[in-house]
N, C-alpha and C positions, 0 to 999 in steps of 0.2 A: 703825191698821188696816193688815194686808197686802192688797196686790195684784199681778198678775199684768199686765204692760206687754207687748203687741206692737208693733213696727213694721214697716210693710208699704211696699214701692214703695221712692219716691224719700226717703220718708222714712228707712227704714231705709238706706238708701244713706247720707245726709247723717248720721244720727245713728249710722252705724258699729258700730249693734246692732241684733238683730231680735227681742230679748227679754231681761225683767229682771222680776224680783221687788224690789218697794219696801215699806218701811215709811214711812207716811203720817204727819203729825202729824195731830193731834187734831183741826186747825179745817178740814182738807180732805176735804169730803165729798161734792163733786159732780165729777162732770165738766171743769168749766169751773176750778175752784178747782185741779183734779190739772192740766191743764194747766198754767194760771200756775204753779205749782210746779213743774214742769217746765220752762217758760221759764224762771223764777230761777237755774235752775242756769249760767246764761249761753252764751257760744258752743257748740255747734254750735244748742245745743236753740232760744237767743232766735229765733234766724232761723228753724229749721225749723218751731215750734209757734206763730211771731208772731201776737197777736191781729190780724186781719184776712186773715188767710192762712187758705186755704179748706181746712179739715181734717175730715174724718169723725171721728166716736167710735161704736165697739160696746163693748155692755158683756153680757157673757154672753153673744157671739155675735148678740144684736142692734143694729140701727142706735138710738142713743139723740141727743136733743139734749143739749148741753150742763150744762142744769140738771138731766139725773139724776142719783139719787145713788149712791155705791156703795155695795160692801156687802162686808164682811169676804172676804176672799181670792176677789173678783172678777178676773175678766181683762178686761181692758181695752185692744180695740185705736185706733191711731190712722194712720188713711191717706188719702191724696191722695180728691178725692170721683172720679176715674176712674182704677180701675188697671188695665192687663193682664193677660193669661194667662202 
């Protein structure tokens, strides 16, 4: 499955992009799974997306928890839970 990655704030600062298109394997279908996969790729991501590190997910422009899932050529952003203007 494709999707559609933003990053927003501090995140995007530390992960040195504010957008990418990914192809997903086959067993990553939530939220929570794209994350850890995203961690895996190692530094900058392990730190920025670390599980207990307090991060937002939208998915199609809505706030979602973790365990939803996506869906073919979703956008999916991930930001601090308070960002600026």
């Amino acid at each position: 499955m494709k999707i559609n990655l933003k990053f927003f704030a501090s995140l995007r600062e530390v992960l040195q992009t504010s957008q990418e298109t990914v192809e997903l394997p086959a067993d990553v279908i939530t939220i929570m799974q794209l994350r850890d996969c995203l961690i895996a790729r190692g530094e900058p991501w392990s730190s920025a997306l670390a599980q207990g590190k307090s991060v937002r997910a939208a998915l199609n422009h809505q706030m979602v928890e973790e365990d939803a899932s996506l869906i073919e050529g979703a956008e999916v952003a991930f930001f601090p839970p308070v960002t600026g203007g």
